[in-house]
N, C-alpha and C positions, 0 to 999 in steps of 0.2 A: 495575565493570570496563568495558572498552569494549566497545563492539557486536560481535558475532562474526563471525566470515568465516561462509557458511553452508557447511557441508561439503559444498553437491550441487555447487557452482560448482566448474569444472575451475581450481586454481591457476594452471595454464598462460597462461591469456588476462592475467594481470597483467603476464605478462614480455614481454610480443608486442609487436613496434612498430607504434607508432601512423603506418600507412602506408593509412589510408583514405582515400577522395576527403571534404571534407568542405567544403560552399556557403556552412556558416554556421546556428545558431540556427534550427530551426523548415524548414529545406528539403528536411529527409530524413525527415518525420515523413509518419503516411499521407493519403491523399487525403482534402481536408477535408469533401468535401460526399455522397462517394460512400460507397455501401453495401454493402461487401465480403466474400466469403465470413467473414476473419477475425473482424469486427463481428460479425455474424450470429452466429459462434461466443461472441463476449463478452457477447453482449444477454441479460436478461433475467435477472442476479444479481442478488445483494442487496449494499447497500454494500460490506460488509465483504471479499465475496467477491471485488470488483472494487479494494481499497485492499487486499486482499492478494497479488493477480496484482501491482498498480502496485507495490507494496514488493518484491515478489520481482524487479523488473526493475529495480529500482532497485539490488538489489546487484548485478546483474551488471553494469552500469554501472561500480558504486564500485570491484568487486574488478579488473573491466577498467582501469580508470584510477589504480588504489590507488601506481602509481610513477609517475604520471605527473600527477599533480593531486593537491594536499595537501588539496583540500574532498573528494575520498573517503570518511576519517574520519566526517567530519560527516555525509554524505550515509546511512551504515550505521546512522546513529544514526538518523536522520530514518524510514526503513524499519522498525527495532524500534520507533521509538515506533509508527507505524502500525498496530501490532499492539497494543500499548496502549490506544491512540485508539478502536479498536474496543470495547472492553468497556464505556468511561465516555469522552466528550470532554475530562473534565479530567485527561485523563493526560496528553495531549500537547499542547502548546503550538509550533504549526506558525510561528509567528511570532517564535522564538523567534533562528532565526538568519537566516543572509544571502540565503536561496531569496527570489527574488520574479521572476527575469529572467535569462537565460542569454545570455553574450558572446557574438557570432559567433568570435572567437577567444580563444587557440588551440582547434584541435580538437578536442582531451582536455577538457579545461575546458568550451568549448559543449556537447559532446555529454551530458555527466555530467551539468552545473545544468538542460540541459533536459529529461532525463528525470527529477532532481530534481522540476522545476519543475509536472509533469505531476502529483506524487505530492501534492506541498505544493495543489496546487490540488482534488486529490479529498478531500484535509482539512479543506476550509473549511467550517464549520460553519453559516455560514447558509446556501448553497447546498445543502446533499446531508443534511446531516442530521437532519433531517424535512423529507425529500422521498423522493415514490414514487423520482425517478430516481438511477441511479446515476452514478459517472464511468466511461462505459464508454468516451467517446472518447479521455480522458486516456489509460486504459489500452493503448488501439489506438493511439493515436503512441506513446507509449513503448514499444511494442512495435516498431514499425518501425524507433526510431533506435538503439535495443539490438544487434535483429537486422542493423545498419547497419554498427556498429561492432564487430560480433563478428570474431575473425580468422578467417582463414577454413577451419583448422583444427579449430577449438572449433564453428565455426557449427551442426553439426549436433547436436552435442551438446546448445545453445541450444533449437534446435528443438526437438527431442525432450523437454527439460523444459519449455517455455513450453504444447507439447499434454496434456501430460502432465497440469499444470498449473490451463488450460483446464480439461479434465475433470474432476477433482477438483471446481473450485471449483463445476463445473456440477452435479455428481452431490450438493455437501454446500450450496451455498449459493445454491440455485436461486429466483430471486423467486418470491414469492405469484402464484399465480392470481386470475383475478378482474376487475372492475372497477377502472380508477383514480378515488380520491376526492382530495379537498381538506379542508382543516381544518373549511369552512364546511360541510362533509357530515355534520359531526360535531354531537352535541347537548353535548355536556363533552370539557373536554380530555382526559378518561382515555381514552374509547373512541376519539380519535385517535392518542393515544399507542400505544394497543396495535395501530392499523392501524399504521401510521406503523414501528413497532421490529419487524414483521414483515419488513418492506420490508428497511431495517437489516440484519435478520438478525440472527443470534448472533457473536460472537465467533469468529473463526476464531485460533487457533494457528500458529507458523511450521513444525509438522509438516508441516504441509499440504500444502507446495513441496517437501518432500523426496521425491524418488522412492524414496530406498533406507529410506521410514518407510514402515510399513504400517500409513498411517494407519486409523482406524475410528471413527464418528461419537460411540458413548460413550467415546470419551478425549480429546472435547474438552474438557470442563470442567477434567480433570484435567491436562490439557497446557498449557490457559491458564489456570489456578492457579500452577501451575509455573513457566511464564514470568514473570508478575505479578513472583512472589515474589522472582527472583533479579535482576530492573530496580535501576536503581541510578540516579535523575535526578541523582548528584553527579556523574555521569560522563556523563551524554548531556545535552547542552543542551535536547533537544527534550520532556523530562519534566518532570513539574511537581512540585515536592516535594511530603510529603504535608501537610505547614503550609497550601502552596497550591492544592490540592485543598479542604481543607476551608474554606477559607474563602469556595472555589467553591460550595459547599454542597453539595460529598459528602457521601452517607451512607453510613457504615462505614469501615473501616478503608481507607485506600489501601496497595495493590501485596497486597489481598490480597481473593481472590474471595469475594466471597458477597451482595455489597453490590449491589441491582437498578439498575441503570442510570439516569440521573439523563436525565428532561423535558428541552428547552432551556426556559430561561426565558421 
């Protein structure tokens, strides 16, 4: 089945005209060098917790522009795979469709591919995924051009899930303490692996975003079981079948938990 609208998102904003000021690709994203209270609130997650604020902005994006830009579709898909991506990298294949650069126009269209584009690049697995850091700038412009193009009816609504949000991923997906190491810190690749998938973090669920879930930390597993199981890569471009998983060298069954998270090579 396709990707689902996610039920906290207010319907409303898909119908609203697209009457925002808008410069172009990359000019309403946040200040690129400065340190702002928001940052400050995103610092210091674990990937997964920071690829799932970026996925949850990514469908308000989709479901904002879902009449007004036919990559929507695609772009909702791109977001569940993220949630995917997080339990094993070979679920998702971020390369799989046409994210790599966002038009300056139209509007609709820039705005969508470049908070897309923000999500496609916290994906990339040789940058973020054995690495202490996470994509937390990615997530802070996508935050900005969301909150940009929200109407201004819905805006606060926005708000209040994006804090809401925030907190959650800080209260369930908070980074390790401690010193940062390097590979070369390490005497075998196992005892970086297990610093390294601390970083990572676990697997977070799209309960997570929902305000009206009362979420709680032992029903994660069983949330991202759940999920796994009902993914369907005939219908999301960004999933990798389970043929193409295993020949990735998963071990255990794919779209279905139990199987420990695979090293990068």
């Amino acid at each position: 089945m396709p990707a689902r609208l996610p039920p906290w998102i207010p319907a409303s904003i898909r119908h609203a005209p697209i009457d925002f000021a808008w410069r172009g690709a990359q000019q309403h994203c946040g200040p690129v060098n400065a340190v702002t209270p928001l940052l400050r609130k995103l610092d210091n997650t674990t990937l997964c917790g920071q690829l799932s604020l970026c996925a949850g902005l990514l469908s308000w994006a989709a479901v904002r522009f879902m009449d007004a830009a036919a990559e929507a579709a695609s772009c909702l898909e791109l977001a569940e795979a993220a949630f995917a991506y997080q339990v094993d990298w070979r679920y998702a294949d971020p390369s799989a469709g046409s994210v790599r650069t966002a038009p300056d126009a139209p509007p609709a269209l820039s705005a969508l591919m470049e908070v897309a584009v923000y999500l496609w690049k916290g994906m990339d697995r040789a940058t973020y995924w054995d690495s202490i850091h996470a994509p937390v700038r990615e997530t802070f412009h996508a935050a900005h051009v969301v909150q940009h193009v929200m109407p201004q009816a819905e805006r606060p609504a926005f708000v209040d899930w994006f804090e809401l949000a925030i907190a959650r991923v800080q209260q369930h997906a908070h980074a390790p303490h401690g010193p940062a190491h390097s590979r070369n810190d390490f005497d075998n690749p196992e005892d970086w692996q297990r610093f390294i998938a601390a970083h990572r973090g676990p697997a977070l669920p799209p309960e997570l975003l929902d305000p009206g879930f009362d979420y709680q930390p032992a029903q994660r597993e069983a949330l991202a079981a759940r999920f796994l199981a009902r993914l369907d890569g005939s219908t999301n471009r960004y999933l990798r079948s389970p043929q193409e998983m295993l020949r990735l060298g998963f071990d255990g069954e794919p779209y279905r938990l139990g199987a420990p998270r695979q090293p990068s090579p």
